[in-house]
N, CA, C and O atoms as a Tripos MOL2 file, in Angstrom:
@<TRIPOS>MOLECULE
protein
  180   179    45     0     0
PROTEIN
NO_CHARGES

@<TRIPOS>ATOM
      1 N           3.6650  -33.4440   -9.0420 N.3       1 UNK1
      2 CA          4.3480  -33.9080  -10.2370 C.3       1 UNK1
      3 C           5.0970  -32.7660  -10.9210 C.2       1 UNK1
      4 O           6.0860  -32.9550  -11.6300 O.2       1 UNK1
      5 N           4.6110  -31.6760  -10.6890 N.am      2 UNK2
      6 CA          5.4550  -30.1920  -11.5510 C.3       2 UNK2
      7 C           6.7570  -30.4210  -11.0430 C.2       2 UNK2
      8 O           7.6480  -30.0170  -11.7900 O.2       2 UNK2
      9 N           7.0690  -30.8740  -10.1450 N.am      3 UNK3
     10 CA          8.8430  -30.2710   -9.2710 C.3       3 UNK3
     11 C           9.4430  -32.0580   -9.5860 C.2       3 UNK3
     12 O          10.4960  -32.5670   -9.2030 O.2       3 UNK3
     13 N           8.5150  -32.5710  -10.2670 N.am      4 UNK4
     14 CA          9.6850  -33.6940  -10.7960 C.3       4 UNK4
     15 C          10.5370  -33.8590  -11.9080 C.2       4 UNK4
     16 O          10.0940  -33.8110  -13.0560 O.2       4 UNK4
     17 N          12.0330  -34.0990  -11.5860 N.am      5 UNK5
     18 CA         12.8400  -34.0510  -12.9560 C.3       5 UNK5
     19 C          11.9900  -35.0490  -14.0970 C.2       5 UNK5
     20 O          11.4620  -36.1310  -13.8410 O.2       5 UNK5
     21 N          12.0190  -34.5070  -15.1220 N.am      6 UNK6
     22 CA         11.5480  -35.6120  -16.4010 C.3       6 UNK6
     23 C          12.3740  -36.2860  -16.8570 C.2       6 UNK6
     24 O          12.0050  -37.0590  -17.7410 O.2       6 UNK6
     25 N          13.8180  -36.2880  -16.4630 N.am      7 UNK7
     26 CA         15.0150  -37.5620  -16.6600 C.3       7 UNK7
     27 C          15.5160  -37.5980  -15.9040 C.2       7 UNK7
     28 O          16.0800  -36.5860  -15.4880 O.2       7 UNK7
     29 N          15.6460  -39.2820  -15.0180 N.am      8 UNK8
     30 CA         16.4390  -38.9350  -13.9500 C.3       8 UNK8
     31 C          17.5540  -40.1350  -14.6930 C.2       8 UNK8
     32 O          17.1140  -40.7800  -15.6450 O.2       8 UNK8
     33 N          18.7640  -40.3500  -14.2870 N.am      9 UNK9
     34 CA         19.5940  -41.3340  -15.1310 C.3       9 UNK9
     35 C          20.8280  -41.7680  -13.9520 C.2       9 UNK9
     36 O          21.8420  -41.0690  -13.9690 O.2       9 UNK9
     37 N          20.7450  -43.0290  -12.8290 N.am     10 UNK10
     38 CA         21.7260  -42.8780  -12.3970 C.3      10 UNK10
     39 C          22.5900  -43.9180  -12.5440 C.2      10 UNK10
     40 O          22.2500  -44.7150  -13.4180 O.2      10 UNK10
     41 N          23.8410  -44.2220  -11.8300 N.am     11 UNK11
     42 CA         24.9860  -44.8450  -11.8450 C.3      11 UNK11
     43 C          24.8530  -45.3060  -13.4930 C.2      11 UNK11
     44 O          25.1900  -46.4820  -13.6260 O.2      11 UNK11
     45 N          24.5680  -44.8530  -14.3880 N.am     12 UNK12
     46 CA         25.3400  -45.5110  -15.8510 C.3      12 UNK12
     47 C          26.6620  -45.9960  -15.9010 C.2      12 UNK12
     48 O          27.6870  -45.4420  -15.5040 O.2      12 UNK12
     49 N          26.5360  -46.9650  -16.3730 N.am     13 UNK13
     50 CA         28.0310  -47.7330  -17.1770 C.3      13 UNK13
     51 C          27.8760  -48.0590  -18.7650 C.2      13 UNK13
     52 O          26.8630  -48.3220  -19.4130 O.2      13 UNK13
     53 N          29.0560  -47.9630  -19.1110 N.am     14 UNK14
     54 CA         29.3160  -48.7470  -20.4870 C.3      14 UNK14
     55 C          30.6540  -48.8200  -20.8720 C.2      14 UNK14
     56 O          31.6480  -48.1460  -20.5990 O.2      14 UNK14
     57 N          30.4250  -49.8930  -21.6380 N.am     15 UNK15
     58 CA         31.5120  -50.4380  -22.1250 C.3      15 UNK15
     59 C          31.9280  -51.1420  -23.6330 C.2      15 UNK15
     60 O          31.1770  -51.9750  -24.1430 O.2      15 UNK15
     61 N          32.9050  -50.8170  -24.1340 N.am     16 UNK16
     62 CA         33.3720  -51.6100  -25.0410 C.3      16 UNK16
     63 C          34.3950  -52.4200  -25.2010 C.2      16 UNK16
     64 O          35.4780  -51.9270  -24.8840 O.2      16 UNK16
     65 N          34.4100  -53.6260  -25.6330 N.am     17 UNK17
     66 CA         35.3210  -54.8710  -25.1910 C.3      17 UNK17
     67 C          35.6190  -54.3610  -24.0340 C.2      17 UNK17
     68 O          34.8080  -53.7000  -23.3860 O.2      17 UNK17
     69 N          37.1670  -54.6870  -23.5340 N.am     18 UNK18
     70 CA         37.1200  -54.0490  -22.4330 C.3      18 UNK18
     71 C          37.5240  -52.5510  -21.9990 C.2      18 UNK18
     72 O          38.0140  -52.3930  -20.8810 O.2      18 UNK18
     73 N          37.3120  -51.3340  -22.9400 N.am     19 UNK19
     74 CA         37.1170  -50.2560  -22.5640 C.3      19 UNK19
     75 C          36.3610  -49.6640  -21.8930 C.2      19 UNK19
     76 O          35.4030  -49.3740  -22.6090 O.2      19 UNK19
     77 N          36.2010  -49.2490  -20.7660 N.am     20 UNK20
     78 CA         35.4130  -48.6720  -19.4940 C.3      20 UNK20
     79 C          34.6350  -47.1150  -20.1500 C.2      20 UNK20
     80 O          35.2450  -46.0850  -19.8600 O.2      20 UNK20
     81 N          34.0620  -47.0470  -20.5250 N.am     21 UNK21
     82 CA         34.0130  -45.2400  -20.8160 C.3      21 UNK21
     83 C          32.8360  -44.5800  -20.4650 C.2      21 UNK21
     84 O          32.9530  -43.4320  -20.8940 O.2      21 UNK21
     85 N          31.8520  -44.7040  -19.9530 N.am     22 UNK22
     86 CA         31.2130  -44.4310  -18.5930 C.3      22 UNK22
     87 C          31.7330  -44.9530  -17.2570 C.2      22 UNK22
     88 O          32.6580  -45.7620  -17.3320 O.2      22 UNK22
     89 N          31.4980  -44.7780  -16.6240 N.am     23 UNK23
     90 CA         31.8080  -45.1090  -15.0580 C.3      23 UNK23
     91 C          30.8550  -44.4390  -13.8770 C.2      23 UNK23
     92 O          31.2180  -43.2990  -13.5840 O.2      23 UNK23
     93 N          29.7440  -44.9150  -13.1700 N.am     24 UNK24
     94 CA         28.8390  -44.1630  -12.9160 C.3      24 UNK24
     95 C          28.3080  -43.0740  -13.0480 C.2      24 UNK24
     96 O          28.3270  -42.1970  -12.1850 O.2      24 UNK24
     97 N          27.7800  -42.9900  -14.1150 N.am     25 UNK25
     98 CA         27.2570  -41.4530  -14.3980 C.3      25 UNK25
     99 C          25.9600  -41.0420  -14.0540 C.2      25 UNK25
    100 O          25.0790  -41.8580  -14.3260 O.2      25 UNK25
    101 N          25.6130  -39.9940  -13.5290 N.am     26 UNK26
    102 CA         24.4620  -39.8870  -13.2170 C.3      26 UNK26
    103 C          23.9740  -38.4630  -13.7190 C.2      26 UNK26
    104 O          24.9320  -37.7500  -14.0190 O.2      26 UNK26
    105 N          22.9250  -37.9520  -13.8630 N.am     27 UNK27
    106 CA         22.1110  -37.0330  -14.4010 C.3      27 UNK27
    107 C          20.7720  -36.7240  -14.2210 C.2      27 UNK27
    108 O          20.1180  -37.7450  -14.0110 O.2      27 UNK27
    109 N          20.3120  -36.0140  -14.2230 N.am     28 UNK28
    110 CA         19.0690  -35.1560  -13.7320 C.3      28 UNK28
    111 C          18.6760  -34.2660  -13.7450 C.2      28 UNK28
    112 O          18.8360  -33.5790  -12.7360 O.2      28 UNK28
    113 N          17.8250  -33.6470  -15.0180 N.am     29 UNK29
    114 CA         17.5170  -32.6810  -15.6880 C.3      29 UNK29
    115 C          15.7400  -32.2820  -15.0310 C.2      29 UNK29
    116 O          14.8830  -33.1460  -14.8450 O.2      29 UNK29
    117 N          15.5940  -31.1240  -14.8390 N.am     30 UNK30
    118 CA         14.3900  -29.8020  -14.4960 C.3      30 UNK30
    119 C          13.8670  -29.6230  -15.6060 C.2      30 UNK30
    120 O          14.5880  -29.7620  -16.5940 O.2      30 UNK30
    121 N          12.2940  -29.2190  -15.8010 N.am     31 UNK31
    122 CA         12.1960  -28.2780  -16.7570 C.3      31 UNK31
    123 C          13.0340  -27.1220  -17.3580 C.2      31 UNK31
    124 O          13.7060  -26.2840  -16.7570 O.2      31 UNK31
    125 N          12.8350  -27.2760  -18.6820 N.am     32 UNK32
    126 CA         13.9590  -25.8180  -18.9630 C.3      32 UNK32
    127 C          15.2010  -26.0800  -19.1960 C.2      32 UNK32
    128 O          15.9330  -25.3910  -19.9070 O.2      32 UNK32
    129 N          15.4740  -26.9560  -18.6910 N.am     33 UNK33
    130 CA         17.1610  -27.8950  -18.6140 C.3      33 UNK33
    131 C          17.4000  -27.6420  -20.0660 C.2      33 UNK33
    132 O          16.4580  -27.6190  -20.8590 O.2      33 UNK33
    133 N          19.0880  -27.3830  -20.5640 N.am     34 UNK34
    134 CA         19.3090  -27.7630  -21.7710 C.3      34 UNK34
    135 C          20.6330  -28.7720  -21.9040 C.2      34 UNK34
    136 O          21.7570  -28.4360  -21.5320 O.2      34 UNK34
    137 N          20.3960  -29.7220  -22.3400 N.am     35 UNK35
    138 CA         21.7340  -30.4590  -22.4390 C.3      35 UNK35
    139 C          22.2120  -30.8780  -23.2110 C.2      35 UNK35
    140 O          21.4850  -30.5600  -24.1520 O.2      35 UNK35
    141 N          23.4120  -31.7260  -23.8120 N.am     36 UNK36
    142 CA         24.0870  -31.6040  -25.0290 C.3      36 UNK36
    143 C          24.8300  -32.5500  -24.4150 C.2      36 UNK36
    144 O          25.0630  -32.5100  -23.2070 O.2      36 UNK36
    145 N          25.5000  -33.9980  -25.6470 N.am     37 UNK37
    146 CA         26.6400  -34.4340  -25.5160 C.3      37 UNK37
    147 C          27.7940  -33.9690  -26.6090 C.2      37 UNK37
    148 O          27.8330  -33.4800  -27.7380 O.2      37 UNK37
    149 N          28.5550  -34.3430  -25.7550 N.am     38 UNK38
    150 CA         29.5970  -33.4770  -26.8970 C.3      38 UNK38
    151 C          30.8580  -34.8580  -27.0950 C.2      38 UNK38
    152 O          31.1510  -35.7890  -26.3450 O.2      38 UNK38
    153 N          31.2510  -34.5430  -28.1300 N.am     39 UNK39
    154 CA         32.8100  -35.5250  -28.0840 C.3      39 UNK39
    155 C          33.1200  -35.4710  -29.3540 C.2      39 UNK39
    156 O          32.3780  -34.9680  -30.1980 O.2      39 UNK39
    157 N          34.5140  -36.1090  -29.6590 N.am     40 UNK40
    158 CA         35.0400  -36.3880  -31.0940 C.3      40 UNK40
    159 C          33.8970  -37.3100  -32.2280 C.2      40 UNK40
    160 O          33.1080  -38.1800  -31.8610 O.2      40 UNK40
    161 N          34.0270  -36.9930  -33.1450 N.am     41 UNK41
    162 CA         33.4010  -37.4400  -34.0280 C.3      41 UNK41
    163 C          33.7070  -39.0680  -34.1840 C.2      41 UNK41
    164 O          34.8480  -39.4650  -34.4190 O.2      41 UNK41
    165 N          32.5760  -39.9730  -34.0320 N.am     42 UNK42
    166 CA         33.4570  -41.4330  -33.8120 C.3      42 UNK42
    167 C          33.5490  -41.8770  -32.6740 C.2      42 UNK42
    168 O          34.0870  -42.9440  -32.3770 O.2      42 UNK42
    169 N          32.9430  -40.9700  -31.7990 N.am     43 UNK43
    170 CA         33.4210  -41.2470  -30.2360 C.3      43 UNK43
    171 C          31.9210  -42.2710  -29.4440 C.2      43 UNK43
    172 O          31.6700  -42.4030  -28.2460 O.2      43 UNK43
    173 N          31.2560  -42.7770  -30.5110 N.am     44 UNK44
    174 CA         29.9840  -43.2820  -29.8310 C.3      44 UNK44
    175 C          28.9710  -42.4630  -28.8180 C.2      44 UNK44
    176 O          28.7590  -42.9060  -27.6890 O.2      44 UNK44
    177 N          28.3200  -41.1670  -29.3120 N.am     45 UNK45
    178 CA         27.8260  -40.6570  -28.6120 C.3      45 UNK45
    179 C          26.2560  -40.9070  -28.8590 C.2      45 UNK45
    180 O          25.4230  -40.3820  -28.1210 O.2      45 UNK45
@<TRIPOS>BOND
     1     1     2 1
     2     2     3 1
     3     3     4 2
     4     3     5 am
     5     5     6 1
     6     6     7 1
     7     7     8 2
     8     7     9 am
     9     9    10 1
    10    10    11 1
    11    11    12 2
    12    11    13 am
    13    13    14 1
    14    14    15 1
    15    15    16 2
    16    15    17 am
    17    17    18 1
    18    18    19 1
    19    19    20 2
    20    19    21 am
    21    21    22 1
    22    22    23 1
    23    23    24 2
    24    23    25 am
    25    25    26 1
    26    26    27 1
    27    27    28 2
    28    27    29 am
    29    29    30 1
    30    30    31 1
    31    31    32 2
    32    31    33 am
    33    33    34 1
    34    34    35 1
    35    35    36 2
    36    35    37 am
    37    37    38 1
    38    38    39 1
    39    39    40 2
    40    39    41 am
    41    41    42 1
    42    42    43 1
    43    43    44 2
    44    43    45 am
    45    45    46 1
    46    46    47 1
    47    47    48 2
    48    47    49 am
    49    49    50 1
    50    50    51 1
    51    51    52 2
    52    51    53 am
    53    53    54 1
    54    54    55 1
    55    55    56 2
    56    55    57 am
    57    57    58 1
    58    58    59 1
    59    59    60 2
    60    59    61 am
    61    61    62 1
    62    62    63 1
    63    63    64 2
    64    63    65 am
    65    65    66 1
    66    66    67 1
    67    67    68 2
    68    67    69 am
    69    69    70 1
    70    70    71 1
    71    71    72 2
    72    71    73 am
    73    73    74 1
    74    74    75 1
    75    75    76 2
    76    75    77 am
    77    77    78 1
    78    78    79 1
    79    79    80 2
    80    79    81 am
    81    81    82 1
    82    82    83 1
    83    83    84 2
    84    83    85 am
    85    85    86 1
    86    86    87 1
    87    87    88 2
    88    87    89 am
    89    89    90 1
    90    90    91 1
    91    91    92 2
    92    91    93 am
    93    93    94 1
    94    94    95 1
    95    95    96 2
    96    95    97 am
    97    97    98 1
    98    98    99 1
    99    99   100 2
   100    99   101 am
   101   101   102 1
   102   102   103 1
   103   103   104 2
   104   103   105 am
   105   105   106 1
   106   106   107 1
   107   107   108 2
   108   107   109 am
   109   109   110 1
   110   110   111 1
   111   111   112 2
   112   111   113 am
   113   113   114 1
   114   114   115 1
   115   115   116 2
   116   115   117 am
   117   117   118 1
   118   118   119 1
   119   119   120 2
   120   119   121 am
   121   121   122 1
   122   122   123 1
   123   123   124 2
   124   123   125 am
   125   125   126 1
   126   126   127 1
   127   127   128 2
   128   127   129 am
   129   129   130 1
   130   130   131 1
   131   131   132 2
   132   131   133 am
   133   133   134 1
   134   134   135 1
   135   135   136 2
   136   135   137 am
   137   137   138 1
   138   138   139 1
   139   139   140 2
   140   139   141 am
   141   141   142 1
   142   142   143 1
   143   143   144 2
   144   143   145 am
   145   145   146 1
   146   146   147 1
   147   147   148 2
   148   147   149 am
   149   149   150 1
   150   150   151 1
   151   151   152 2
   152   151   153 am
   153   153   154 1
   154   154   155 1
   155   155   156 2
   156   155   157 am
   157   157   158 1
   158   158   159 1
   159   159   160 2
   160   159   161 am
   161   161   162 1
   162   162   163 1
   163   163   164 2
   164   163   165 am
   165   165   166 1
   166   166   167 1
   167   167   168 2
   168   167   169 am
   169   169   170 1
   170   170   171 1
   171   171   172 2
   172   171   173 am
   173   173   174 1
   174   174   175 1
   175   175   176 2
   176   175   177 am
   177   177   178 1
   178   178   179 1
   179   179   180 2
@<TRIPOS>SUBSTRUCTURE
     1 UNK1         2 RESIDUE 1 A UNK
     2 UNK2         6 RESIDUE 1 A UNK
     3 UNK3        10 RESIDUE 1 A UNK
     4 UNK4        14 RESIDUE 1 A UNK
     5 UNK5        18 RESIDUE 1 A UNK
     6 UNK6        22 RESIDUE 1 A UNK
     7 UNK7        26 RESIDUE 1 A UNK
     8 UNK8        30 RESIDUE 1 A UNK
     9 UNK9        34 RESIDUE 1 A UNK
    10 UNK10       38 RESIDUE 1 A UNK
    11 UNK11       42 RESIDUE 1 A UNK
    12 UNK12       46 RESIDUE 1 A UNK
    13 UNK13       50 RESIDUE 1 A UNK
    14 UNK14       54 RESIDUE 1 A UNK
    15 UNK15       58 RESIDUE 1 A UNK
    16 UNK16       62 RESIDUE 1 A UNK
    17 UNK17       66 RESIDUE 1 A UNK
    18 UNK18       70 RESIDUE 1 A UNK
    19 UNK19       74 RESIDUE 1 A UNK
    20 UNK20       78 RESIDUE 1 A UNK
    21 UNK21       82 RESIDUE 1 A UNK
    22 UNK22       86 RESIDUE 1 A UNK
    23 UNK23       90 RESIDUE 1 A UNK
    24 UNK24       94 RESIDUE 1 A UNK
    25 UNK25       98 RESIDUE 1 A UNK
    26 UNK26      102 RESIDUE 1 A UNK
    27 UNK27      106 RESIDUE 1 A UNK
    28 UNK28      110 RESIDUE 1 A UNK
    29 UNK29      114 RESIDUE 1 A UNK
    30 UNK30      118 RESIDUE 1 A UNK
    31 UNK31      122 RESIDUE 1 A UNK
    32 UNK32      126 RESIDUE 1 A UNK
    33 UNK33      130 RESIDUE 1 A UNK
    34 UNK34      134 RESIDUE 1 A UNK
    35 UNK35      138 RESIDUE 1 A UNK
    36 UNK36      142 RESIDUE 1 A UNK
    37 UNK37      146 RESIDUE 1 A UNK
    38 UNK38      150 RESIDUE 1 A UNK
    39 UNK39      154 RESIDUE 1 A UNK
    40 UNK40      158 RESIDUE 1 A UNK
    41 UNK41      162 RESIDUE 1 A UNK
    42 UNK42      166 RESIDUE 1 A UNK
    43 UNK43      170 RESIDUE 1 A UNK
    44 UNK44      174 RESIDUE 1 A UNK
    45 UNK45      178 RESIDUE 1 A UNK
């Protein structure tokens, strides 16, 4: 269990009406990992 990611996240989608703004996303973070979303303010993060 030590060498397993603690988030694994794959093919994500989303959408608004019909704006696409994911499109398979995938992710997978290690111990120690640091991550961050970033975007315009307003941007639904």
């Amino acid at each position: 269990m030590a060498d397993q990611a603690p988030l694994i996240c794959r093919d994500i989608h989303k959408t608004f009406d019909q704006l696409e703004v994911l499109k398979g996303i995938s992710l997978e973070t290690r111990k120690g990992d640091v991550v961050s979303l970033i975007g315009s303010s307003g941007s639904g993060k």
